[in-house]
Structure formats: C-alpha cells, structure tokens
N, C-alpha and C positions, 0 to 999 in steps of 0.2 A: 892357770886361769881360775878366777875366784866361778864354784861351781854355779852361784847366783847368777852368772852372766850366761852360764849356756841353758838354764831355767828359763831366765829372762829370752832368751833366744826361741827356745820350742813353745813356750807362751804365746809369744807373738806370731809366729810362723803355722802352729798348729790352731789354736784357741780364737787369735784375732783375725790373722788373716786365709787361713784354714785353706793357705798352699795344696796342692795335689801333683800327682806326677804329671810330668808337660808342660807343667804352665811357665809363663814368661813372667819373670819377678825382675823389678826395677827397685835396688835397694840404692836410699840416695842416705850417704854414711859424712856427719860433721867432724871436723877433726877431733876429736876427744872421745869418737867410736869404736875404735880398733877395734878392743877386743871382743864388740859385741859383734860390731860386723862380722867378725871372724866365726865366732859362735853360728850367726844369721848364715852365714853364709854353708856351713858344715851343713846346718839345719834343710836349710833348701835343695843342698844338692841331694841329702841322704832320702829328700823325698823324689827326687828324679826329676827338679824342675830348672830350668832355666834362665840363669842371673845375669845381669849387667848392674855395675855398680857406680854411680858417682859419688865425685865430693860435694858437699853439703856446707863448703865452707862460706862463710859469709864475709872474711877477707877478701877472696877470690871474687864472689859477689860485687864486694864495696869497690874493686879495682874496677872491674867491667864496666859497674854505672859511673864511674867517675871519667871512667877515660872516654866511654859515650856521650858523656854528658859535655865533655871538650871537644869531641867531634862536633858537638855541634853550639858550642860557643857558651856554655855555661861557667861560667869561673867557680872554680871548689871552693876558693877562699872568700866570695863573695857573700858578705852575713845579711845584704837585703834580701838573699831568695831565702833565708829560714827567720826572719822577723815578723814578726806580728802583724805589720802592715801593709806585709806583702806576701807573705805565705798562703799559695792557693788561688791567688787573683788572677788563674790563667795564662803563668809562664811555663807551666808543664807546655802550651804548645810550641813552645819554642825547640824541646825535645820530642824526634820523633824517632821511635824504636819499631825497629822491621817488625811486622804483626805475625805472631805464629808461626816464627820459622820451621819451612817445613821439615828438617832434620831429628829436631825439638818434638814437633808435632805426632810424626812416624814413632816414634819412641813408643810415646802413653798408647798414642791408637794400639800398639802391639801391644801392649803389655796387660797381664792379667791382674797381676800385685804390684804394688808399691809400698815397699818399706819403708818412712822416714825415720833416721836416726838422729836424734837429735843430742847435741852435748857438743857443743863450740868451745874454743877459747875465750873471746869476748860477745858479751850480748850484748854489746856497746858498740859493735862493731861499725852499723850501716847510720849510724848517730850525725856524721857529719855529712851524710850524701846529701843535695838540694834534694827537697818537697817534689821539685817540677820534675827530677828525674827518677823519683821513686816512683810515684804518681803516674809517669808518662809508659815506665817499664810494666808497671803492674797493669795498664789497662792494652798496653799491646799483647798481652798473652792469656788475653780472653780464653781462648782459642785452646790453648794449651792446656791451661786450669782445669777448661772443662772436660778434655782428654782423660786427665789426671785422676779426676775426680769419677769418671768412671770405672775407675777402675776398682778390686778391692786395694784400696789403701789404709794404711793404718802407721799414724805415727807416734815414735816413743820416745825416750829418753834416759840415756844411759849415763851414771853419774860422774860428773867430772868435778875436778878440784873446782874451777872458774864456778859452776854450777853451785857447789857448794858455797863458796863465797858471797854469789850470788845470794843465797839464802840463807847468810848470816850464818851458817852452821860449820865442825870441824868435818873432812872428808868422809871418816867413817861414821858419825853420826848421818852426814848425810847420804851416805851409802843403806843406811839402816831403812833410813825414811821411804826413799826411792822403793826399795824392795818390798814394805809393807805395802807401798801403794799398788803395786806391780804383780806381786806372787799373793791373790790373793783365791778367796776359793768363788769364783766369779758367776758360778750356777746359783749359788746361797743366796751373792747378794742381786740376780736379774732376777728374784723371786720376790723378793721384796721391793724391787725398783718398779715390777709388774702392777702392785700398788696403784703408785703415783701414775704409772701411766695409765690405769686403765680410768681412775680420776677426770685425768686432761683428756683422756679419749670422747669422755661423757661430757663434760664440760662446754661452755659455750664464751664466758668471760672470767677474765682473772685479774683478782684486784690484790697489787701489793700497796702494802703499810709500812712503812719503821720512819725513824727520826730523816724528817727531809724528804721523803719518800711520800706519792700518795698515787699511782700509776691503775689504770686501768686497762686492759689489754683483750680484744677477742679471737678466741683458738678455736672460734666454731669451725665445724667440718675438718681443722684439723686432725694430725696423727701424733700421739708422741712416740719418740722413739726412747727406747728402754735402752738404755747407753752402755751396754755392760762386758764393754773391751774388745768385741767381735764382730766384724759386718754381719754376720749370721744372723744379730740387731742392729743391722744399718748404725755398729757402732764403731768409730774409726779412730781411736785415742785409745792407746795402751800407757799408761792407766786410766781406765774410766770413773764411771763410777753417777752417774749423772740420768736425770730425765728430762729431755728438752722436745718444745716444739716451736713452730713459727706462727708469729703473731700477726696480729694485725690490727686496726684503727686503736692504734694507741696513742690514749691521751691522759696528758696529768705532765706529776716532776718525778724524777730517780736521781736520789744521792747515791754514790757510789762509794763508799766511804774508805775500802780495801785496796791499796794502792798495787799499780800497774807498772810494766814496763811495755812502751810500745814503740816498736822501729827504733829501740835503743834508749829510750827518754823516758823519765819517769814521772807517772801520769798520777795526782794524787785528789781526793775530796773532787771528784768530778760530777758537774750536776747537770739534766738535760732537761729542756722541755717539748712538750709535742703536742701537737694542735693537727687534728686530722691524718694524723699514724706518721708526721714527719717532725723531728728536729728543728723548732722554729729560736730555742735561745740553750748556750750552752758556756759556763765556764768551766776553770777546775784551779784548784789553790795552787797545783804544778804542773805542766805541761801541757798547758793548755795550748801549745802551739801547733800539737802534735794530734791534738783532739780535735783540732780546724781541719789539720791536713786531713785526717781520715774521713771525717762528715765531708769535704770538701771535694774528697774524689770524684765521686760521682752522685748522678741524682739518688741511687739504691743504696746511698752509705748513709743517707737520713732518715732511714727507716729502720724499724727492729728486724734481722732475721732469725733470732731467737732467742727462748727465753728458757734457761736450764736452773735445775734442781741441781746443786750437789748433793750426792748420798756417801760419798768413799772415806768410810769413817778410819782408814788406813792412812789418810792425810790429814794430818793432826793441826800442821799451822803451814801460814801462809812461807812461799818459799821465791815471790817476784817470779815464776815461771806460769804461765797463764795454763799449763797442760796439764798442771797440780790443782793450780788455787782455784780453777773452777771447780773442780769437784769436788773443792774442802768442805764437808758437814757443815749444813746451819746456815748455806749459804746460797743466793741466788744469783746467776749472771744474765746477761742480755747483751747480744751483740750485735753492731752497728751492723748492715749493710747483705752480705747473700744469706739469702734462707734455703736449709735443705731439703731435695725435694723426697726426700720419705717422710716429709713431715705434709704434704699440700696433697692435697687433691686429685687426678689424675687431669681434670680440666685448669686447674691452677698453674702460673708461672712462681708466684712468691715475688717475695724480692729479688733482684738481681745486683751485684755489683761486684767490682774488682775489688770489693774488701769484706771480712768480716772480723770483726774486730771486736772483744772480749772483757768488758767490765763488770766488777764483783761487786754485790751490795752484802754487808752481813746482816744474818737475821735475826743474832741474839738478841737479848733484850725486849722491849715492846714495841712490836714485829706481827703480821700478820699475813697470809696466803690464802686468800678467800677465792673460789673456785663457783662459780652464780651462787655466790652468798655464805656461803657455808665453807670453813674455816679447816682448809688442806694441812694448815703448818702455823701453830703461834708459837714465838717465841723460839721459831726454828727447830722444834719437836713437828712431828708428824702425830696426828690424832689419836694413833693408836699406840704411842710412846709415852714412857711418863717423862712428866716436866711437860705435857702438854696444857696443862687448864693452868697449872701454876708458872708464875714469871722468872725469867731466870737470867740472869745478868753474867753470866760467865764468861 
C-alpha cells in the first residue's frame, strides 16, 4: 500500500475527524476506496473505536431509485420526466419514499463519526434517474440528513483512475494532485484562513464584482467558519482549505463561469438572479435542466446557504469534483439551498432545504470582494498579498 494512503488515513481520522477510544464510527467507503478504507479502517480500531462500514456506491444507489421509482409507476425510459417542460412541475409527488427509515435513522443517532469516502467508478452514474425520484428520495430523509449531520463527519476522496479521467489528468499525476491538497500542513494555513474569517466575522455586507457578476449579500450577525480540514473548525471536507459563512437578502446577478458536474450532468456559464434573498430568473449555457431540478426542490433551494473563500493553494486547477474546485485559490463559491448552522446565530434557523448545492465563480482578472466597502480580495489576491493593487489576468 502506497504509504500516502495510510497518511491520508491518520489525517483524516486523527486531524479531521479527531476519533477517540469508544466512539462509534460510520465509514460509508465508494467503490474505488479499498485501500483507503483499509487504511481508515487500521486507523480507527488502533484508536479503540468502533466501525461499521457501508458501500457508498452510487450504482447500487441508481438501482434502488430506479426500481422505487417502478414501484410506483415512473417509467426509467420515459424522457418527459427529464425535459425542460416538464422537469420539476410536481411529478416527484407521484413518488413516495418511506420518510426516515427507522433502521437508517438508529444508525447516525448512534454514531459519533462519519467518514465519507469518496472515489466511484462513474460520476455519471445517477445521470439517468427521473428528477421526480431524486427529488422525492432526497426530501424523505430529512430526517436522516440531519442525524448525519450531527455527527463529526468529514468527507474525503481517495483517487481513482475514473476520478482522474474525470479531471482530464494521467492516474499518477492525479494521485500527485490529490495529495498536495490532502497532506498538507493544515495549522499554517487555519492561521491564515483566521484572517478572512475574522473580516466576515466583523463585517455586515459583502459585495461581489467580476465579469457578469454584481451580487450583494448581508452576513451581519453571522459567523464564518475557518474551514481548515477538522470539526475542531466546524470544518467537514478533507481537503479543505475555504472561509465560508451564510448569507442573507441577497440581491443582484452571479455568473458562474467554472464549470460543474451536478447529479451527474454538466452544469456550465450558469447565471442567477435574486430579488429579496431568492432566485427570481436563472439560466446556464449547459445544464440548465439540472439547475431547475435543484432551485426547484424546495422553497430553501432558492436561497443562498453559503458563500465560501477558496484559499488551498495545494489545488492548482479545476478537476469537475465540487470537494476540490471549491477550494481552488482565486475563487468564490455559493451554494443553493441549506445553510450551516455554526455559521447563524443561536436564535437563527438559516436556510433550510434537502439540497446544497455548489457553484464556482473565478476571481482572476477584474474582480472584486468588498466587505461594507472596503475591498477583502481584488483580483483574487487578498489585501495583504502582492498582485493585490495591480491587475492580473492569469
């Protein structure tokens, strides 16, 4: 075993998710995890703690909602429930999925960690499920989510050939990439990320700039969270690298210029508008069908739940994996739909919704992050960077 993977292992289990003797650990392992699982797995017990392991496959997945979706009369092959004029318009009630099964449920409530492992064979996988049954499945496990999510969880990604492919790169270059994002020295850079947050902390409204872009957004009384690979930062993405908080009454447009893959489709030049902190018009040059389904779940999938910094300058370019490309340098993301709550208030609910969902705007070139007025990031430098006064088109 390449010794990177059992690094990659005690990183995550000591550093992110900071395992102890006893605890109950729920590692949920995709097919092209093995040997980290196996790693994770050494890791956890040699701390005295307690695992159960699932598959994470998303064939298995796409089998489930498919044959659910025949229980209850949806045809797979049917291309009106994924076309434009009818994607969304209310045929998810025609599926109804048991809400919260309580087997499901027992699980998270026990458990103390949750490792996701991420690295599938295809990201293309759940591409052909109907809207109405993704939709229908994601909003009956409310319940479960929120289980989940209590928990320390923290997920990663371990690199596979598909993954590689994925991002346009040969295995072992993309084995390189992975790692720099991954093993890095993660105290240096929560030091610096401390920055940014204490910025947003102080702050009250923040206005983004760049081509297409002209957003105004208020984070008064929020919290940012300093993202720096560890719940210890209420931070849950091994590799991080990020300052995010939740927003509120936002209004203006966001180009999204960085393209995306979402629920398998590729999402590209996606633009939103918002009038009273909601999503009132939105297209995008490609998958825009898929950008409907998501706004379209719920009433909390029209709002922002968050608006994050990448800082992990370990991630050099874009790789189509949303757990990379947000935290790529230079760049800002904003996600449709739940907002986290170490970002709100103790009297605050935030956004609520069965999605969040992750688009990238870049901020090279002429770019701005103005914080009540006074200018956080031009040009995608930070103020106290050089290349910050001067323009840079890189």
């Amino acid at each position: 075993m390449d010794d990177r993977v059992r690094e990659h292992a005690e990183v995550l289990v000591d550093w992110s998710a900071r395992i102890e003797d006893g605890e109950n650990v729920v590692c949920v392992a995709s097919e092209g995890t093995h040997d980290l699982a196996v790693a994770v797995a050494r890791a956890v017990g040699e701390r005295g703690a307690n695992l159960v392991t699932l598959s994470g496959s998303a064939e298995i997945e796409r089998a489930h909602l498919l044959g659910y979706g025949e229980h209850a009369g949806i045809d797979e092959n049917d291309e009106s429930d994924r076309s434009d004029e009818n994607e969304g318009d209310g045929a998810a009630e025609d599926v109804e999925f048991a809400e919260d099964p309580a087997h499901e449920l027992a699980l998270y409530r026990n458990a103390d960690s949750v490792l996701v492992l991420g690295g599938g064979r295809n990201s293309a996988a759940l591409a052909d499920v109907p809207a109405a049954t993704r939709q229908a499945a994601s909003r009956a496990r409310t319940g479960v989510r929120e289980a989940r999510m209590a928990t320390d969880w923290v997920s990663t990604v371990h690199p596979t050939r598909a993954l590689a492919q994925q991002a346009g790169m040969s295995y072992e270059a993309y084995q390189e990439f992975v790692y720099d994002a991954v093993l890095r020295d993660w105290e240096e850079l929560a030091e610096e990320m401390a920055r940014v947050k204490q910025v947003l902390d102080d702050g009250s409204q923040v206005r983004i700039t760049n081509e297409g872009t002209d957003l105004t957004i208020s984070i008064a009384d929020r919290r940012a969270v300093n993202s720096a690979a560890s719940v210890a930062y209420d931070s849950h993405n091994l590799p991080s690298g990020e300052v995010f908080t939740a927003p509120a009454a936002t209004e203006g447009r966001v180009r999204f210029d960085l393209p995306m893959t979402i629920r398998g489709r590729r999402v590209r030049d996606a633009r939103l508008e918002f009038e009273d902190g909601e999503v009132v018009d939105w297209e995008a040059r490609a998958g825009e069908r898929v950008l409907r389904e998501v706004i379209e779940t719920d009433a909390g999938a029209r709002r922002l739940g968050e608006l994050g910094i990448g800082m992990n300058r370990g991630i050099t370019q874009l790789t189509d994996n949303v757990l990379f490309d947000e935290k790529l340098s230079r760049t800002i993301h904003l996600a449709l739909g739940r907002a986290y709550d170490a970002c709100l208030p103790d009297s605050e609910t935030g956004t609520d919704s069965a999605v969040h969902v992750d688009l990238v705007t870049d901020m090279r070139g002429d770019s701005e992050l103005l914080v009540d007025g006074e200018a956080l990031q031009r040009h995608g430098y930070f103020r106290w960077e050089e290349g910050f006064e001067g323009r840079s088109d890189e």
